[in-house]
C-alpha positions in Angstrom: 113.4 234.8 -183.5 112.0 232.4 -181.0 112.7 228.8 -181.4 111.1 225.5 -180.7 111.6 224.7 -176.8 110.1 222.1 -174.8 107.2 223.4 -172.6 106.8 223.3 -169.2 103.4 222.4 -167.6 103.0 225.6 -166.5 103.1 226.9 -169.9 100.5 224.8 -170.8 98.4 225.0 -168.5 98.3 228.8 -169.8 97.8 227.4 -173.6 94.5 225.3 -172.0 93.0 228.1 -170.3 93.7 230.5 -173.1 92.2 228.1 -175.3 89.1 228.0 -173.3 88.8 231.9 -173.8 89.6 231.5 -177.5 92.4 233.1 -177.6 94.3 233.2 -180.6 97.5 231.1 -180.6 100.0 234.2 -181.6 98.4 235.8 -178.7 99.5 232.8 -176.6 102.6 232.5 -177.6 103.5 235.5 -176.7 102.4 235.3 -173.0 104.0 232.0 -172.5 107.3 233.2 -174.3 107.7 230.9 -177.5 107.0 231.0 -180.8 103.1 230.6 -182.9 104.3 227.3 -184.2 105.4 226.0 -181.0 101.8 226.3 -179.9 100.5 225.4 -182.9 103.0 222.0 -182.6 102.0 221.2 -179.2 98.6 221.2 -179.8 98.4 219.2 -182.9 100.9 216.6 -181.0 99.2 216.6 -177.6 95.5 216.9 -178.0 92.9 214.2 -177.5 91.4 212.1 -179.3 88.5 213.9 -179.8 90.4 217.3 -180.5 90.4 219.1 -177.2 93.3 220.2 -175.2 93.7 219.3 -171.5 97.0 220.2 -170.2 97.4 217.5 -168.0 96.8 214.7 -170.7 99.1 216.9 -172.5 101.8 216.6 -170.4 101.2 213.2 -169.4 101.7 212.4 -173.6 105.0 214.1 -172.8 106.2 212.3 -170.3 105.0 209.4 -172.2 107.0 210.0 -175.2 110.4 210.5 -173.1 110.2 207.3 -171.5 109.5 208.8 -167.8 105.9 207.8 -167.4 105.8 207.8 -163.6 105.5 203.6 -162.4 102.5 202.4 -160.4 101.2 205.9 -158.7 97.7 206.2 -158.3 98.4 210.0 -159.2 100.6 211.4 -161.6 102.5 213.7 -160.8 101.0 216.7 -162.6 97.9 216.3 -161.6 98.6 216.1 -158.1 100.6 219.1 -159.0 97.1 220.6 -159.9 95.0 219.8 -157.2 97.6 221.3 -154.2 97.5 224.0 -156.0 93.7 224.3 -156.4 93.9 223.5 -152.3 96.7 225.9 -151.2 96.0 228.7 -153.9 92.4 228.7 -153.9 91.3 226.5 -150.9 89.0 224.4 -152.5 87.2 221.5 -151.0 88.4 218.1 -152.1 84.6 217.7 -153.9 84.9 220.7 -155.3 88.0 220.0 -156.8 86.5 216.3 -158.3 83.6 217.7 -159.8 85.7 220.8 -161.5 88.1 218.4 -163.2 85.4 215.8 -164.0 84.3 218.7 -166.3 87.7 218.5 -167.8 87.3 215.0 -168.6 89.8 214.2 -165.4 88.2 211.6 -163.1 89.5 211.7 -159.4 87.3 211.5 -156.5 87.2 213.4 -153.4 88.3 210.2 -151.2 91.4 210.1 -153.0 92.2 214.2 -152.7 91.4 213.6 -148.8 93.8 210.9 -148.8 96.9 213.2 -150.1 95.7 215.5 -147.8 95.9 213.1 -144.8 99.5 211.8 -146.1 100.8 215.2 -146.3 103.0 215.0 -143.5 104.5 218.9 -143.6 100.6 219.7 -142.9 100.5 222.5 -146.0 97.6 220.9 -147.2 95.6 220.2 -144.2 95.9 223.8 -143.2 94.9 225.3 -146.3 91.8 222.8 -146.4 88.4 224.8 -146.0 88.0 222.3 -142.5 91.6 222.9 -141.3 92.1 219.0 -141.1 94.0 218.7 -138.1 94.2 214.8 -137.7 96.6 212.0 -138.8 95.5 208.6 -140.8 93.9 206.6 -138.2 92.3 203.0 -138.1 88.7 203.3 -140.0 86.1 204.0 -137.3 82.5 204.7 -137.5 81.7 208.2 -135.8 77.9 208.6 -135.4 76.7 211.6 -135.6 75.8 214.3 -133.0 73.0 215.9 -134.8 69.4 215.6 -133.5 67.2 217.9 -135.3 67.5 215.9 -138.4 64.3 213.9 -138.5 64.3 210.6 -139.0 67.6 210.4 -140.3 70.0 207.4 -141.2 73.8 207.4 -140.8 75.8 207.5 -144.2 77.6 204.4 -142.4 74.3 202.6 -143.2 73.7 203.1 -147.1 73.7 199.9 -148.9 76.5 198.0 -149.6 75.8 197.9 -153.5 76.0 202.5 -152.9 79.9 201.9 -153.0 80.2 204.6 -155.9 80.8 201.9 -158.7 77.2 201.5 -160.1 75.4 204.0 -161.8 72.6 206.4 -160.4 73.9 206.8 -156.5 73.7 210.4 -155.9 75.2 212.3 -152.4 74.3 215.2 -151.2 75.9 218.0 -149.4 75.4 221.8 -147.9 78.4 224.2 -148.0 77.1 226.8 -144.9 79.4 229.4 -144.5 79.2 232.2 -141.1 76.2 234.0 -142.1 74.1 230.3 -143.0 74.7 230.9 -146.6 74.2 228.2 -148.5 75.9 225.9 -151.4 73.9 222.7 -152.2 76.0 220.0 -154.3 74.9 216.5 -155.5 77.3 214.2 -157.1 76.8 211.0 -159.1 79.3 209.1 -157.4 80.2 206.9 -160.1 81.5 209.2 -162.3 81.6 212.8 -159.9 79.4 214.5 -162.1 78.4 217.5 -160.0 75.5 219.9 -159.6 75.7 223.1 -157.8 73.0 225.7 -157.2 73.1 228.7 -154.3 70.3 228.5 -151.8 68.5 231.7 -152.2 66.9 230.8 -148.8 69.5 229.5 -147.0 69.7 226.0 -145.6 65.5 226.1 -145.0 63.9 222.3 -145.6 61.3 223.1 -147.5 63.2 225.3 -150.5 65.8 223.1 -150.2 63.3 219.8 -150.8 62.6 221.8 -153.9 65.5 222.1 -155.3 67.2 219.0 -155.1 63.6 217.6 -156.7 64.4 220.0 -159.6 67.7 219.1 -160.3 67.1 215.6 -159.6 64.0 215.4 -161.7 66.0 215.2 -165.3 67.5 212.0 -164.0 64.7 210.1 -162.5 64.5 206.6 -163.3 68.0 204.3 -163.8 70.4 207.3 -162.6 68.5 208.3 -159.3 68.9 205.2 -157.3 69.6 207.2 -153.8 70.9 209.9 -152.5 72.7 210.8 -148.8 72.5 214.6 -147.0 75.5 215.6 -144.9 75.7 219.2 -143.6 79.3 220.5 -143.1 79.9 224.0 -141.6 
C-alpha cells in the first residue's frame, strides 16, 4: 500500500499538467508513484484561492509551511527552476516564457528572464537562448539601430518616459523571423505581459501585417491601447 510522502516539485508539476488534461487523480497517482489520497491531499492543501492548481504556488505553500521560504530573492527558487528549464529544454525566448506563465497566473517579465540569463556565469543559459547571448552585463548603453528601410521610424530608446511598463494600455510589439522569413507576430501589454500571438500567413509583408496588429488591437482601443513599439529580431 502506498503511503503519504512529501512531493517533490517535479511530481507536481506532473499533478498540474495532468490536471489541465483532466486527468483523473487515481490516474495521477499512479504516474507520479503515490497514493489517490496523497493527490487528493495536496490539492485540497495547496490550491489557490480561487480553486486552481499551479504547481509553483504549490510548492511555494510548501516551502512556506516548513519554515524555508527563501529571504529577499526576486525569484524563488522553483520558478527559476521552471524557466531554465523552459530555456535549456525547449529554448524558449525570455517573452515567450513571460507571456506563457502570465497565462498561469505567474507574473515575471522578459527583463528579468534576460537578467538570469546574463548572470549565468557557466553560460548554459546563454547558449541555449534562441539569440545565443554571447555577452557579459555591461554598463547600460544606448545602441541605435542599423536598420534603414524602416520608414520613418523612432528608436525604442525614445518612447515616453511615462511607457515604463507600470501604467496600463502600453503595448510592444515584436516579429519572430526564422531562416525561411517565417513569421511570429507578438504584442504584449507590458504592465501585466499579457500576450498575443498570431502566425503571419504572409510573412513579415507591411501591409498584412498593418492588418493584423489593427485586428488584434481593435478589442482594446480606447484606455488599454496607449502605444505600441515594433522591433524585428532574426
Amino acid at each position: 500500500m502506498l503511503m503519504y510522502k512529501h512531493l517533490t516539485r517535479e511530481q507536481r508539476y506532473v499533478i498540474y499538467l495532468e490536471l489541465q488534461r483532466k486527468t483523473t487523480q487515481e490516474v495521477i497517482a499512479q504516474l507520479i508513484g503515490v497514493s489517490k489520497s496523497t493527490v487528493c491531499r495536496e490539492i485540497k492543501r495547496n490550491s489557490t484561492a480561487n480553486g486552481k492548481y499551479v504547481w509553483c504556488k504549490a510548492q511555494d505553500m510548501t516551502e512556506h509551511r516548513k519554515g524555508r521560504t527563501p529571504g529577499n530573492r526576486a525569484i524563488s527558487p522553483i520558478l527559476r527552476w521552471r524557466v531554465e528549464q523552459l530555456i535549456k529544454e525547449e529554448q524558449w525566448s525570455p517573452r515567450q516564457i513571460s507571456g506563457r506563465l502570465a497565462k498561469e497566473g505567474i507574473r515575471i517579465s522578459h527583463e528579468t528572464i534576460y537578467a538570469m540569463i546574463r548572470h549565468d556565469e557557466s553560460g548554459v543559459l546563454a547558449n541555449n537562448c534562441r539569440h545565443k547571448m554571447k555577452y557579459k552585463r555591461k554598463s547600460p548603453h544606448k545602441h541605435e539601430t542599423k536598420a534603414t528601410n524602416i520608414k520613418n521610424r523612432i528608436s525604442i530608446h525614445d518612447r515616453p518616459p511615462q511607457a515604463d511598463g507600470k501604467r496600463p494600455g502600453d503595448w510592444e510589439m515584436d516579429l519572430i523571423v526564422d531562416k525561411d522569413n517565417h513569421a511570429i507576430l507578438t504584442l504584449v501589454e507590458r504592465s501585466t505581459n499579457f500576450l498575443l500571438m498570431e502566425k503571419l500567413q504572409q510573412g513579415k509583408k507591411a501591409k498584412p501585417l498593418a492588418k493584423v496588429v489593427w485586428r488584434l488591437l481593435l478589442p482594446y482601443k480606447g484606455k488599454m491601447l496607449k502605444n505600441h513599439y515594433h522591433r524585428q529580431r532574426q
